[in-house]
Chimera marker file (.cmm) of the C-alpha trace (Angstrom):
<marker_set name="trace">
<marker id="1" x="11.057" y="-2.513" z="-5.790" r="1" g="1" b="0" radius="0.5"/>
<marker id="2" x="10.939" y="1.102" z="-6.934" r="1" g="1" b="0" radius="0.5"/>
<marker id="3" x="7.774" y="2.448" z="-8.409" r="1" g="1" b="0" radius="0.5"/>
<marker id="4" x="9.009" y="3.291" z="-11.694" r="1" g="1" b="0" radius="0.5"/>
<marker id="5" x="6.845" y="1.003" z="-13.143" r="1" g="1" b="0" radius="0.5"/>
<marker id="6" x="3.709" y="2.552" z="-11.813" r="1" g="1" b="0" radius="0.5"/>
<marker id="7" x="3.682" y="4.719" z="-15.068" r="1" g="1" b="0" radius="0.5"/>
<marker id="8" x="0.465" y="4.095" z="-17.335" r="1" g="1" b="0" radius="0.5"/>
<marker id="9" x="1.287" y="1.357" z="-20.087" r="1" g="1" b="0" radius="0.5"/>
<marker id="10" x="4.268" y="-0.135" z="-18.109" r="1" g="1" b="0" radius="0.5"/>
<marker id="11" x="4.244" y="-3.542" z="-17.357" r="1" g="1" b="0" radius="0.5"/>
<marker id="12" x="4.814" y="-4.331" z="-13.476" r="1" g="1" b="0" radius="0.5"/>
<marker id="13" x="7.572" y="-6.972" z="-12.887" r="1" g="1" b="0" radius="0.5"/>
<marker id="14" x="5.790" y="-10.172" z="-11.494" r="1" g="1" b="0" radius="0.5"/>
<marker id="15" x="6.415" y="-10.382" z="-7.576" r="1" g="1" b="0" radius="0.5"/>
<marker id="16" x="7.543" y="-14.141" z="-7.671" r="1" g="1" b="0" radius="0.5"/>
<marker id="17" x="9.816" y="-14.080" z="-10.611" r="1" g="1" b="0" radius="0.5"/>
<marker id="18" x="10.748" y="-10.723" z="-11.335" r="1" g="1" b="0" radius="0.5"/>
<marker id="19" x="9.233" y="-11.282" z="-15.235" r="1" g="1" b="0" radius="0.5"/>
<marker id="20" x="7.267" y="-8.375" z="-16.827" r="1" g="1" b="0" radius="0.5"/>
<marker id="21" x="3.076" y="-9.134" z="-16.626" r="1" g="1" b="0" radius="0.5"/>
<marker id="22" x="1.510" y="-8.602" z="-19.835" r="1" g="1" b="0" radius="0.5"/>
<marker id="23" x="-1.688" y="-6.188" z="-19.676" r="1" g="1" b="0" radius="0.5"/>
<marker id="24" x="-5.356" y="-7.840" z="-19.693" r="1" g="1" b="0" radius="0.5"/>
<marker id="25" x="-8.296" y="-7.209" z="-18.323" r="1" g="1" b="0" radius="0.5"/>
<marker id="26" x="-10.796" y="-8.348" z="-15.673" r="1" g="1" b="0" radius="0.5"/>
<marker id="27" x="-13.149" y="-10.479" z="-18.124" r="1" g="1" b="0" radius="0.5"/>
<marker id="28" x="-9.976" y="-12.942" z="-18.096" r="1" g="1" b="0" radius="0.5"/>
<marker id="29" x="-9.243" y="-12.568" z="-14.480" r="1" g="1" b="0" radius="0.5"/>
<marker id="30" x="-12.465" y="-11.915" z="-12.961" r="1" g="1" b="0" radius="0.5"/>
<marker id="31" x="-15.064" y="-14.397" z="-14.624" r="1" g="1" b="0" radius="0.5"/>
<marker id="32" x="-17.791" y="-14.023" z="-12.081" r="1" g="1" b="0" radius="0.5"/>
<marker id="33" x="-17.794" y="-10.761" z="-11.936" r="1" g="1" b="0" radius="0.5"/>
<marker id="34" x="-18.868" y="-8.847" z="-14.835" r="1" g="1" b="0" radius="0.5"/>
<marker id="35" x="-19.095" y="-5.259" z="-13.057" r="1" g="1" b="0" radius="0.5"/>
<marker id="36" x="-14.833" y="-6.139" z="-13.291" r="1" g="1" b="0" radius="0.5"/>
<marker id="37" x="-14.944" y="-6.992" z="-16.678" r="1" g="1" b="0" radius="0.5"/>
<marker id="38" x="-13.673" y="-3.650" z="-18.048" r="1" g="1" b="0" radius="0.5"/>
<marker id="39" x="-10.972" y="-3.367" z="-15.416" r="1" g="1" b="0" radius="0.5"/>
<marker id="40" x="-7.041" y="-3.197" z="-16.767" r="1" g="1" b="0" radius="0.5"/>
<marker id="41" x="-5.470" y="-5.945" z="-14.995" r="1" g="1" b="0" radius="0.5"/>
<marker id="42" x="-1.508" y="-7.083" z="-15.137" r="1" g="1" b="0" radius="0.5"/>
<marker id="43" x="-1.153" y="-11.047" z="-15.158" r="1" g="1" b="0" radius="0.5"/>
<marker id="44" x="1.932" y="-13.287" z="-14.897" r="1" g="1" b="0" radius="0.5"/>
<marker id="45" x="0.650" y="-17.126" z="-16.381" r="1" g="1" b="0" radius="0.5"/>
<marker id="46" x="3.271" y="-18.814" z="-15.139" r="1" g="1" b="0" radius="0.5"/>
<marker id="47" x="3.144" y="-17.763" z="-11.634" r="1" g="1" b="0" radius="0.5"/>
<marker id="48" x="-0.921" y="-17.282" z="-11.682" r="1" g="1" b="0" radius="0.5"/>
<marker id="49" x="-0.342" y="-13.736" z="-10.493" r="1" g="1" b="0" radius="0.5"/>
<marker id="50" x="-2.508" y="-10.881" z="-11.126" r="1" g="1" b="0" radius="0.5"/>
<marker id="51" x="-2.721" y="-6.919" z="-10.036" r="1" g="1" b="0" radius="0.5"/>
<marker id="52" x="-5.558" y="-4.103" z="-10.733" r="1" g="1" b="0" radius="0.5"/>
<marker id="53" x="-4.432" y="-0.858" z="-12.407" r="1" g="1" b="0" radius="0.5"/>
<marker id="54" x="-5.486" y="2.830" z="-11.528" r="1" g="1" b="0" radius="0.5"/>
<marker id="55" x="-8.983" y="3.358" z="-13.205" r="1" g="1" b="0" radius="0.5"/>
<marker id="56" x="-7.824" y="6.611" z="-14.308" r="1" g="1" b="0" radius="0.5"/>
<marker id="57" x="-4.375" y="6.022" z="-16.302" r="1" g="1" b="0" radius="0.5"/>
<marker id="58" x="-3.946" y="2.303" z="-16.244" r="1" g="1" b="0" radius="0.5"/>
<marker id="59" x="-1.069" y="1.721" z="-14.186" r="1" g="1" b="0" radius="0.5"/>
<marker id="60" x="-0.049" y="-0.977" z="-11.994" r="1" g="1" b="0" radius="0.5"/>
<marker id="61" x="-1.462" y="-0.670" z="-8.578" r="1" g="1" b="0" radius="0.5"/>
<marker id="62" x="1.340" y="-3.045" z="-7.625" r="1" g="1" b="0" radius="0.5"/>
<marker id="63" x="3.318" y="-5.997" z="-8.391" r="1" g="1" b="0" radius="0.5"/>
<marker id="64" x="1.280" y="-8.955" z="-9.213" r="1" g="1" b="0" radius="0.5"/>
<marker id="65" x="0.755" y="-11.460" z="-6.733" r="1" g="1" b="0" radius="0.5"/>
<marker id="66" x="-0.539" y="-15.309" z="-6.145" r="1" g="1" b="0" radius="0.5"/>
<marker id="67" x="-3.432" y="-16.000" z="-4.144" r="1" g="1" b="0" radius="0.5"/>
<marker id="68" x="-0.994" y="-16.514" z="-1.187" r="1" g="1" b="0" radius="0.5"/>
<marker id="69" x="0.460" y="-12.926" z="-1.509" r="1" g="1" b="0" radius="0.5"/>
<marker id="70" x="-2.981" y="-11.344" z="-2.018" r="1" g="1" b="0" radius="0.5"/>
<marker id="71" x="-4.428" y="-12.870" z="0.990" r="1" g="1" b="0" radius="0.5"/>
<marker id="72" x="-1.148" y="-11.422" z="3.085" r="1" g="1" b="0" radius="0.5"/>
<marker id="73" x="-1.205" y="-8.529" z="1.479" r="1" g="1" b="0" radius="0.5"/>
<marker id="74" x="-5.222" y="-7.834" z="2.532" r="1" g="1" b="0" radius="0.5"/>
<marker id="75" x="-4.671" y="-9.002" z="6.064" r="1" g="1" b="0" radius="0.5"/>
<marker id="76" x="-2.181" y="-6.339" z="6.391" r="1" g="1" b="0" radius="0.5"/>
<marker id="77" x="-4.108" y="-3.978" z="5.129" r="1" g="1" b="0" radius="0.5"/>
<marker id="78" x="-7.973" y="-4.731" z="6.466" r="1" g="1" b="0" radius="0.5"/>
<marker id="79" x="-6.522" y="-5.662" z="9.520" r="1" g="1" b="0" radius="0.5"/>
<marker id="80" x="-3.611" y="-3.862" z="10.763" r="1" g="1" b="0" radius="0.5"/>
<marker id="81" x="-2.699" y="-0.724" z="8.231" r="1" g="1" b="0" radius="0.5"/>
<marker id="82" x="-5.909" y="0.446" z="7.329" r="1" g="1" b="0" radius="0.5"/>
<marker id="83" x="-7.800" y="1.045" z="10.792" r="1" g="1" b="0" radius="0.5"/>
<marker id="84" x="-4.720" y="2.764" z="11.866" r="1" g="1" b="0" radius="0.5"/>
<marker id="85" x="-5.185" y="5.714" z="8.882" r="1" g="1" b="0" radius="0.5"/>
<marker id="86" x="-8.406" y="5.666" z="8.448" r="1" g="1" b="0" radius="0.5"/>
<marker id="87" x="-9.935" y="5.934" z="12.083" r="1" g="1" b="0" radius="0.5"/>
<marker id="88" x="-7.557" y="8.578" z="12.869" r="1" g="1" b="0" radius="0.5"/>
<marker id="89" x="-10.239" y="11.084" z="13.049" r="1" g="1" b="0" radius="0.5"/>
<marker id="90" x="-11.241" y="9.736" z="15.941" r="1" g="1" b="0" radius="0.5"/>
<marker id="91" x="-8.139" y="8.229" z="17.470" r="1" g="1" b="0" radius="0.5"/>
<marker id="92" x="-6.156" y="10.839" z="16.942" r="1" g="1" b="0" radius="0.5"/>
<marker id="93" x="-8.988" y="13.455" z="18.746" r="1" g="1" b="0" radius="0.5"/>
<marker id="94" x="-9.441" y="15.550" z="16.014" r="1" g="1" b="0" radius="0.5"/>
<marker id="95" x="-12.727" y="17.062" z="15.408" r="1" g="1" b="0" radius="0.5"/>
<marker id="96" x="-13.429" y="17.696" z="11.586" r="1" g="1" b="0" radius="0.5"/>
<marker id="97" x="-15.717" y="19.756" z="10.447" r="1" g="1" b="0" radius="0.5"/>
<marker id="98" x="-16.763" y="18.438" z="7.647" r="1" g="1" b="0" radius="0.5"/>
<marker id="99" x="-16.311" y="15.178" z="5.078" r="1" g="1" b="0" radius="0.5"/>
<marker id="100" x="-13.388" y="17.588" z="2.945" r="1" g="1" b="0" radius="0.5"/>
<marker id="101" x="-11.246" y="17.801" z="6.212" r="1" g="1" b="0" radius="0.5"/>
<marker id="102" x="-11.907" y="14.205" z="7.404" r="1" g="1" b="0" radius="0.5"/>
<marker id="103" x="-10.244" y="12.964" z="4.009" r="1" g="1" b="0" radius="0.5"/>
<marker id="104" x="-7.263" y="15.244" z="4.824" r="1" g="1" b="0" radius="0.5"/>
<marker id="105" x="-6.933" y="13.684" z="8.141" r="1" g="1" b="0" radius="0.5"/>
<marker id="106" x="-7.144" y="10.253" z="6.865" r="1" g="1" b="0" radius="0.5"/>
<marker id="107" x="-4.802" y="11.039" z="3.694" r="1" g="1" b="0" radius="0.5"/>
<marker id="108" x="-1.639" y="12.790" z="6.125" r="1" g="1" b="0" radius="0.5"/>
<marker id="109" x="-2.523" y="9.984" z="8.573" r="1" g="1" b="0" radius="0.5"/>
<marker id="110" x="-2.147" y="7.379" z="5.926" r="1" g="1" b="0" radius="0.5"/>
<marker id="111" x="1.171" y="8.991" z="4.934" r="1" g="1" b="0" radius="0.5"/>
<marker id="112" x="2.628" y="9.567" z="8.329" r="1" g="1" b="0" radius="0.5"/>
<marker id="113" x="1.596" y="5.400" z="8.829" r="1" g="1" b="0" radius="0.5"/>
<marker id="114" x="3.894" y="4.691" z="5.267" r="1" g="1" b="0" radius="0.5"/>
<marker id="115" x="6.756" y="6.181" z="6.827" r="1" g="1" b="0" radius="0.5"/>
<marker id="116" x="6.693" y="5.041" z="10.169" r="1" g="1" b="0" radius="0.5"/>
<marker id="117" x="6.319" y="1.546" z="8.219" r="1" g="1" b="0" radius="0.5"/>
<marker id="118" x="8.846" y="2.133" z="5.935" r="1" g="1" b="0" radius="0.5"/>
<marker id="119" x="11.694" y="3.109" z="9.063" r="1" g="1" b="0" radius="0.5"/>
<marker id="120" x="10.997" y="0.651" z="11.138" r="1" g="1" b="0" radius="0.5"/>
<marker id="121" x="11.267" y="-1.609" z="7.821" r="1" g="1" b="0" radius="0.5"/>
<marker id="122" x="14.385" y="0.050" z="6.585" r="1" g="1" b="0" radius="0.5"/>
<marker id="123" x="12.862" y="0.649" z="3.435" r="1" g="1" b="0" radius="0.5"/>
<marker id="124" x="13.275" y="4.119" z="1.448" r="1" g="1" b="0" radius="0.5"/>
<marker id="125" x="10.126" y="5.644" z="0.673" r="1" g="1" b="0" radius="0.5"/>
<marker id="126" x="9.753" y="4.412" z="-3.109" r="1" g="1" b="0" radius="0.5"/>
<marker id="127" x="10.363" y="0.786" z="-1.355" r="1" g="1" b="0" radius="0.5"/>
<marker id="128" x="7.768" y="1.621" z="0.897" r="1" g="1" b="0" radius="0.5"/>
<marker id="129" x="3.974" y="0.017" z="-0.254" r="1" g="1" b="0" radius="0.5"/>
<marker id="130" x="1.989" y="-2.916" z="0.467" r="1" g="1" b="0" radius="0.5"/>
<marker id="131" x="1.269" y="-3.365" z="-2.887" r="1" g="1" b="0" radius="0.5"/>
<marker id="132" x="4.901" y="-4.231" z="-3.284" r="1" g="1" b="0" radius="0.5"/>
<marker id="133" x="5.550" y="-6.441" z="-0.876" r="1" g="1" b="0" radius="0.5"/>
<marker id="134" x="6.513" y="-10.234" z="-0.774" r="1" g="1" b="0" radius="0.5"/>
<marker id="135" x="5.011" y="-12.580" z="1.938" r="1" g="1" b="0" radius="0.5"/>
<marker id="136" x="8.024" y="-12.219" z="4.135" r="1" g="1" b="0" radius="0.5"/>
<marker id="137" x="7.063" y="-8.501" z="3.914" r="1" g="1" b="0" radius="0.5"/>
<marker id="138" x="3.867" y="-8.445" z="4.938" r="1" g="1" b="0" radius="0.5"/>
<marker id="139" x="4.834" y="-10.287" z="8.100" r="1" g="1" b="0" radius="0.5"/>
<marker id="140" x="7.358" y="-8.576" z="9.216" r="1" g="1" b="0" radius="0.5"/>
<marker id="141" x="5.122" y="-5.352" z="8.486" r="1" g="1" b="0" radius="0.5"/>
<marker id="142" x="2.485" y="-7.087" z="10.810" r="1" g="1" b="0" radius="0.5"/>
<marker id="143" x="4.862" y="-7.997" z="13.607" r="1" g="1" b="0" radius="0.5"/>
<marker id="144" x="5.645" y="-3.812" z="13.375" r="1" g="1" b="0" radius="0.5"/>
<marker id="145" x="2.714" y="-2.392" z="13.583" r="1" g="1" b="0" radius="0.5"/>
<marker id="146" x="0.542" y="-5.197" z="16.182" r="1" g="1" b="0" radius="0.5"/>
<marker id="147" x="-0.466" y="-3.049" z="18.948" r="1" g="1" b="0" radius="0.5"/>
<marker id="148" x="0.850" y="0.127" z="17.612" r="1" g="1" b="0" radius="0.5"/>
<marker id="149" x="-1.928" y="3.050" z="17.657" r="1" g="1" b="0" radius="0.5"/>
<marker id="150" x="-2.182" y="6.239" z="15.551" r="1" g="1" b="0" radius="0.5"/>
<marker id="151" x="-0.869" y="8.906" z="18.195" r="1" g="1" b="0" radius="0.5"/>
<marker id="152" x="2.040" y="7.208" z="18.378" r="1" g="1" b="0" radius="0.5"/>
<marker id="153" x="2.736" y="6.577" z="14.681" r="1" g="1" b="0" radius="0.5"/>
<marker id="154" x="1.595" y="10.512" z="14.955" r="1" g="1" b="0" radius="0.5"/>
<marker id="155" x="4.220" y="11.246" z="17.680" r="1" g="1" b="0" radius="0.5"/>
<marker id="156" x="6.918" y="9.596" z="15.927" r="1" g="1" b="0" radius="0.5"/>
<marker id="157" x="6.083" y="11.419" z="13.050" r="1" g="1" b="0" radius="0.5"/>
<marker id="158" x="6.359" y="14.841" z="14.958" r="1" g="1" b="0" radius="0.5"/>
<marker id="159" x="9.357" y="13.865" z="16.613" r="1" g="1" b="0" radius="0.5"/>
<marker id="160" x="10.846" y="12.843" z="13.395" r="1" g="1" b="0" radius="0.5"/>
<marker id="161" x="10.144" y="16.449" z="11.305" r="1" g="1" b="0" radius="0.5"/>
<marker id="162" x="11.903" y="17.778" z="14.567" r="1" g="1" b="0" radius="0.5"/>
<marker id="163" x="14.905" y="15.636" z="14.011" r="1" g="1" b="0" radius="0.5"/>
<marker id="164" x="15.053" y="16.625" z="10.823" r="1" g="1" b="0" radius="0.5"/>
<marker id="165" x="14.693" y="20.164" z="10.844" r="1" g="1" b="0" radius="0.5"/>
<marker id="166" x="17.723" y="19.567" z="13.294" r="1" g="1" b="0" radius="0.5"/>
<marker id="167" x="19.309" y="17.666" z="10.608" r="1" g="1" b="0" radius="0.5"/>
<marker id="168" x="19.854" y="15.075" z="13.255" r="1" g="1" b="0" radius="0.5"/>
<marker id="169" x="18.567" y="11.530" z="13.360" r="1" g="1" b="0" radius="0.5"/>
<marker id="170" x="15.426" y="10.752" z="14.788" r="1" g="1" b="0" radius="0.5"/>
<link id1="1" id2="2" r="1" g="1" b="0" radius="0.2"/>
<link id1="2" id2="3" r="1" g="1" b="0" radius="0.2"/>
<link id1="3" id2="4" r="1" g="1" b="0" radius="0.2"/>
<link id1="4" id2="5" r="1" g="1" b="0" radius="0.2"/>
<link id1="5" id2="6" r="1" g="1" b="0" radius="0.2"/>
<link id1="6" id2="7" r="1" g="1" b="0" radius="0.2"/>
<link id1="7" id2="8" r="1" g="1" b="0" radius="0.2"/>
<link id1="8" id2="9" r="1" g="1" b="0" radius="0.2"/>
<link id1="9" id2="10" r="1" g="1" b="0" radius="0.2"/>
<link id1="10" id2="11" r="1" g="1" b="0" radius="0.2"/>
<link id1="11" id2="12" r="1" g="1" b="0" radius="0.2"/>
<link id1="12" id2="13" r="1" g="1" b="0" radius="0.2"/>
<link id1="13" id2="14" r="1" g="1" b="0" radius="0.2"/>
<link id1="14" id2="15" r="1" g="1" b="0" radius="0.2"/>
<link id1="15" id2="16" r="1" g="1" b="0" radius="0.2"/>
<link id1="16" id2="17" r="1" g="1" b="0" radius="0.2"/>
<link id1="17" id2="18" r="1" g="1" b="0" radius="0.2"/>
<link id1="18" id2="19" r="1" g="1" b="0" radius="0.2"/>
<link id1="19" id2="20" r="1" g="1" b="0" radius="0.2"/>
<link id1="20" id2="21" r="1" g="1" b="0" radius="0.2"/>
<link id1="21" id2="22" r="1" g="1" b="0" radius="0.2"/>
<link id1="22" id2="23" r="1" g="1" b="0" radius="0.2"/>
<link id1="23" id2="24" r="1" g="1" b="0" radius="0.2"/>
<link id1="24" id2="25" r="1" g="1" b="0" radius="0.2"/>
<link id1="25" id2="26" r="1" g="1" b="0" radius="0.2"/>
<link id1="26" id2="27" r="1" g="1" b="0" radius="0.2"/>
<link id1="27" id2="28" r="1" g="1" b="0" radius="0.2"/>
<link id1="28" id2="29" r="1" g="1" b="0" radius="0.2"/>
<link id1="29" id2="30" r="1" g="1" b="0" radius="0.2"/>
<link id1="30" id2="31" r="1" g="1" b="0" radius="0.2"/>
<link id1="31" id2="32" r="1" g="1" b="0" radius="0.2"/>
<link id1="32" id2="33" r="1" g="1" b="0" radius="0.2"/>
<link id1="33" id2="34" r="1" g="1" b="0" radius="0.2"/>
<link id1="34" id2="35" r="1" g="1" b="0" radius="0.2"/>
<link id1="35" id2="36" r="1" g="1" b="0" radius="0.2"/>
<link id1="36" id2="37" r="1" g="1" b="0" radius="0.2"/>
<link id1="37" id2="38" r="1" g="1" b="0" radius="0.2"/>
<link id1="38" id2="39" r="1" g="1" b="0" radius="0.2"/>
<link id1="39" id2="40" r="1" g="1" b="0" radius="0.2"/>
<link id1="40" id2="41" r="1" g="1" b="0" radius="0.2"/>
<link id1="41" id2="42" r="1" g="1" b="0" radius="0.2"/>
<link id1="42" id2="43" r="1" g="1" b="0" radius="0.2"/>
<link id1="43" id2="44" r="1" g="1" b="0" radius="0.2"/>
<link id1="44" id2="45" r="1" g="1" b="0" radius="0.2"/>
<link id1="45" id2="46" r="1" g="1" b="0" radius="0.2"/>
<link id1="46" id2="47" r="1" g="1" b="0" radius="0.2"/>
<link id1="47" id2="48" r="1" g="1" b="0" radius="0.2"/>
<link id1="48" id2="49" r="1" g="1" b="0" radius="0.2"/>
<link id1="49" id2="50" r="1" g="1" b="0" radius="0.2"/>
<link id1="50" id2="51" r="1" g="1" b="0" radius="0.2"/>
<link id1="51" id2="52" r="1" g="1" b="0" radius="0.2"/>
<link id1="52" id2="53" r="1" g="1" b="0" radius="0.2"/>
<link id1="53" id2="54" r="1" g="1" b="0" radius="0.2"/>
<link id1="54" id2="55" r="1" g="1" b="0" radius="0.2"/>
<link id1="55" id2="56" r="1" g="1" b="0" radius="0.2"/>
<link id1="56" id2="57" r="1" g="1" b="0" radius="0.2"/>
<link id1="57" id2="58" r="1" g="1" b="0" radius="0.2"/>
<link id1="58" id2="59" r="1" g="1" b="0" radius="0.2"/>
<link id1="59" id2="60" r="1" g="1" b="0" radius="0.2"/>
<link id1="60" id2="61" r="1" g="1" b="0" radius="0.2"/>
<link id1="61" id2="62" r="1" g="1" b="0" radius="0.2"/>
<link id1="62" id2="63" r="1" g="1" b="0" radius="0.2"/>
<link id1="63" id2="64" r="1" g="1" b="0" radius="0.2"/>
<link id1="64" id2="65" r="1" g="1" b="0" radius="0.2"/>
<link id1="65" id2="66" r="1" g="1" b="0" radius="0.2"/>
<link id1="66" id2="67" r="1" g="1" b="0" radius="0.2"/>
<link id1="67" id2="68" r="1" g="1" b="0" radius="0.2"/>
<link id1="68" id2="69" r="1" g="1" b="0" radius="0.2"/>
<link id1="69" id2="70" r="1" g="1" b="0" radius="0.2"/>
<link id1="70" id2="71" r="1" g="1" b="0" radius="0.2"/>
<link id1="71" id2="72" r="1" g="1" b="0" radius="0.2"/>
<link id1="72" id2="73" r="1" g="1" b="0" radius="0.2"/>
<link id1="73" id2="74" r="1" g="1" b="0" radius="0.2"/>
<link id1="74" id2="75" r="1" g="1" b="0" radius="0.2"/>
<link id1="75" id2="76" r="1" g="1" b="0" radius="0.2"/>
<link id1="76" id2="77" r="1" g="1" b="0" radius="0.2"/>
<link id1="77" id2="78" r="1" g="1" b="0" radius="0.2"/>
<link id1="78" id2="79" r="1" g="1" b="0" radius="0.2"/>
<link id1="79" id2="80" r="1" g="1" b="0" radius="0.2"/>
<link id1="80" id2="81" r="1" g="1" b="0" radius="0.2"/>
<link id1="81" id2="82" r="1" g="1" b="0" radius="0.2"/>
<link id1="82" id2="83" r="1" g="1" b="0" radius="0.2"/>
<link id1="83" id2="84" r="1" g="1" b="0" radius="0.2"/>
<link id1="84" id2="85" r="1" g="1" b="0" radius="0.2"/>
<link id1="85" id2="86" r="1" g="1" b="0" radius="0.2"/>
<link id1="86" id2="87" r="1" g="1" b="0" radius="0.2"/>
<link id1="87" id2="88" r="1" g="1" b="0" radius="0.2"/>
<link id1="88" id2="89" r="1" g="1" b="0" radius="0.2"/>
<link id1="89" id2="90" r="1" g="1" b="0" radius="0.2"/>
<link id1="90" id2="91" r="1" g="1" b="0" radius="0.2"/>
<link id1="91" id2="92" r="1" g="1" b="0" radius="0.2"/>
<link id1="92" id2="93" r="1" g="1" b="0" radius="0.2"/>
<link id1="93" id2="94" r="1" g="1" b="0" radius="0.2"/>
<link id1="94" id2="95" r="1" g="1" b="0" radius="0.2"/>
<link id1="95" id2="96" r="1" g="1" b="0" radius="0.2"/>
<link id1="96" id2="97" r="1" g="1" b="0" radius="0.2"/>
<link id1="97" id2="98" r="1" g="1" b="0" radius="0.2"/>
<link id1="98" id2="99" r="1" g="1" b="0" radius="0.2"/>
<link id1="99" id2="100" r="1" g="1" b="0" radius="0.2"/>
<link id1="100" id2="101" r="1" g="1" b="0" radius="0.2"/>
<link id1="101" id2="102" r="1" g="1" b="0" radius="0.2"/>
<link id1="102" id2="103" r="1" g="1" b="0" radius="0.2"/>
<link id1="103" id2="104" r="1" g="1" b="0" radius="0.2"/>
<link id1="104" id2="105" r="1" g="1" b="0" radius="0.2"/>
<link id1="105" id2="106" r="1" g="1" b="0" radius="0.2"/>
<link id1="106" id2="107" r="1" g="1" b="0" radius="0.2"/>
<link id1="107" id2="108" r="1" g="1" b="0" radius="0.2"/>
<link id1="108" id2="109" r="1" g="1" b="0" radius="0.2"/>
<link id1="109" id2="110" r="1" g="1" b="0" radius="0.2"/>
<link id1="110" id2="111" r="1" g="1" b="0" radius="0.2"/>
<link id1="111" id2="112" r="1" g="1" b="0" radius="0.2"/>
<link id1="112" id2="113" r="1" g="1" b="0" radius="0.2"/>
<link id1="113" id2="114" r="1" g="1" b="0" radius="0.2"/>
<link id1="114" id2="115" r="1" g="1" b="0" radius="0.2"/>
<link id1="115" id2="116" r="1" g="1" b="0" radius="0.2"/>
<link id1="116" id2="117" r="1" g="1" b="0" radius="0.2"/>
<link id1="117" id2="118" r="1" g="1" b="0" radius="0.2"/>
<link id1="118" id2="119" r="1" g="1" b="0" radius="0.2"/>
<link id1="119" id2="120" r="1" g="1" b="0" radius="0.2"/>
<link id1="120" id2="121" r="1" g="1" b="0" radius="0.2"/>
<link id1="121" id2="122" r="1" g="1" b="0" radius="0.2"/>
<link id1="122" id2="123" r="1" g="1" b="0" radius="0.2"/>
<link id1="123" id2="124" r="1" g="1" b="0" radius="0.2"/>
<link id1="124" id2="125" r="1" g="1" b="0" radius="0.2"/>
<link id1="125" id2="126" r="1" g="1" b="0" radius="0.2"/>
<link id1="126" id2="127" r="1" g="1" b="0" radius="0.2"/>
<link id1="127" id2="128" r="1" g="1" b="0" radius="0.2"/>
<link id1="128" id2="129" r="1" g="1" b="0" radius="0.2"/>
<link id1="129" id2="130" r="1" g="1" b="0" radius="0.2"/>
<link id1="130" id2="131" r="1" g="1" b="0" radius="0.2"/>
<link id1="131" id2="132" r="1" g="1" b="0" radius="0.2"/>
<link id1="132" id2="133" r="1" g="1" b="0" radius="0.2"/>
<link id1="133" id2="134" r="1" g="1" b="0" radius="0.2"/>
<link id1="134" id2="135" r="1" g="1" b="0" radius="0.2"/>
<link id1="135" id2="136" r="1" g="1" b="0" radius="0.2"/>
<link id1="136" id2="137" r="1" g="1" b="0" radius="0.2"/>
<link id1="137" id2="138" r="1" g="1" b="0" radius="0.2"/>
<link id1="138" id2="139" r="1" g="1" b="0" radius="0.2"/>
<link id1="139" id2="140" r="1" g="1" b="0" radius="0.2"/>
<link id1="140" id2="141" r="1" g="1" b="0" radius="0.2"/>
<link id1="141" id2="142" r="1" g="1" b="0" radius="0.2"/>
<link id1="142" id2="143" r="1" g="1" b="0" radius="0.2"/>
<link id1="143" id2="144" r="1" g="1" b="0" radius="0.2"/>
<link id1="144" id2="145" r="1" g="1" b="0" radius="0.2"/>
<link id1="145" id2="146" r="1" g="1" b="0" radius="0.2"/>
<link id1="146" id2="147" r="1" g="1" b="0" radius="0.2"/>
<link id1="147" id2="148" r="1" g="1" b="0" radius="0.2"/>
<link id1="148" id2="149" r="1" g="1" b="0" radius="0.2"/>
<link id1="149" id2="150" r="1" g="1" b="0" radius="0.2"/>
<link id1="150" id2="151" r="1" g="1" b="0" radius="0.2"/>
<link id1="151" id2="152" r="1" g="1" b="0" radius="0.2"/>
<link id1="152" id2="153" r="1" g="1" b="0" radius="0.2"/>
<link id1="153" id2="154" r="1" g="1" b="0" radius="0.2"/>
<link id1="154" id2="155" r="1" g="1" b="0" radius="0.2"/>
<link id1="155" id2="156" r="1" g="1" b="0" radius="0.2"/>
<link id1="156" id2="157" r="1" g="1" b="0" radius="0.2"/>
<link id1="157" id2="158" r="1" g="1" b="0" radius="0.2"/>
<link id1="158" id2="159" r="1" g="1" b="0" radius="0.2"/>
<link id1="159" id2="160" r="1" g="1" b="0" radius="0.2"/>
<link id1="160" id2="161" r="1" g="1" b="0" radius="0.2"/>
<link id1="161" id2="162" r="1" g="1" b="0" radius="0.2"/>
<link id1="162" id2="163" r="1" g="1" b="0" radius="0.2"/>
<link id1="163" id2="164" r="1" g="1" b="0" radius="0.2"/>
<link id1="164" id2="165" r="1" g="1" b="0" radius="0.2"/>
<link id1="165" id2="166" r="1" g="1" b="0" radius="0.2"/>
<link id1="166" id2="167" r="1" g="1" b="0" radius="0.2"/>
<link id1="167" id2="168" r="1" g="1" b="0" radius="0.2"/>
<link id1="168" id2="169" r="1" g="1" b="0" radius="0.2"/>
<link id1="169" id2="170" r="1" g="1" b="0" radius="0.2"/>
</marker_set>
């Protein structure tokens, strides 16, 4: 799924039937949670699929998903994507010197992690989010990345540049 759609005031097609969601907020989606309330949402009623949108511009954050695709879609990312980028700081023996550089650890990190994902997925880069993904996804993304650590998403990434550069494959 490319992310064309993620433009602001473009409706994300539903990830179970493809359909366009129509724009709501999170008063309808959220009802015990009023700090939500204000939050642009994306809904698909027939498939009882929802996704947030960027607080800044409004757009899709994703493809809306059931409660079965959300809950894949968070285990992958609490539990398996996430501690890989964001503890690279420390697994990947830097030493920042301050908050600033820490975030631009953790935001090449989190990059280098999308694209060893999305080649060991087969997915081009605009294919390659969690936020996009179908169950079937989100397992096989799983299965990829258990017992994969940082330096070696790190050294793949290195190696890969390299390859490049060469204009070879990696």
């Amino acid at each position: 799924m490319p992310k064309q759609f993620r433009k602001a005031g473009e409706l994300p097609p539903c990830a179970h039937c493809g359909q366009p969601a129509r724009k709501t907020t999170g008063e309808e989606i959220y009802l015990n949670h009023p700090d939500l309330a204000d939050r642009i949402m994306y809904a698909c009623d027939p498939c009882k699929a929802y996704v947030g949108a960027h607080k800044t511009n409004g757009a899709a954050l994703g493809r809306p998903a059931n409660a079965e695709l959300r809950k894949a879609r968070q285990a992958l990312h609490d539990r398996m994507f996430d501690p890989l980028w964001e503890n690279a700081p420390e697994t990947g023996g830097y030493t920042p010197e301050d908050e600033v550089a820490r975030k631009r650890i953790q935001n090449a990190a989190r990059a280098r992690c999308y694209a060893f994902l999305g080649a060991r997925m087969n997915l081009a880069p605009e294919h390659v989010h969690i936020a996009e993904f179908d169950v079937e996804q989100c397992r096989e993304a799983w299965r990829l990345l258990k017992g994969v650590t940082y330096p070696q998403i790190r050294d793949w990434s290195k190696a890969h540049k390299r390859a490049a550069d060469k204009g070879e494959a990696a």
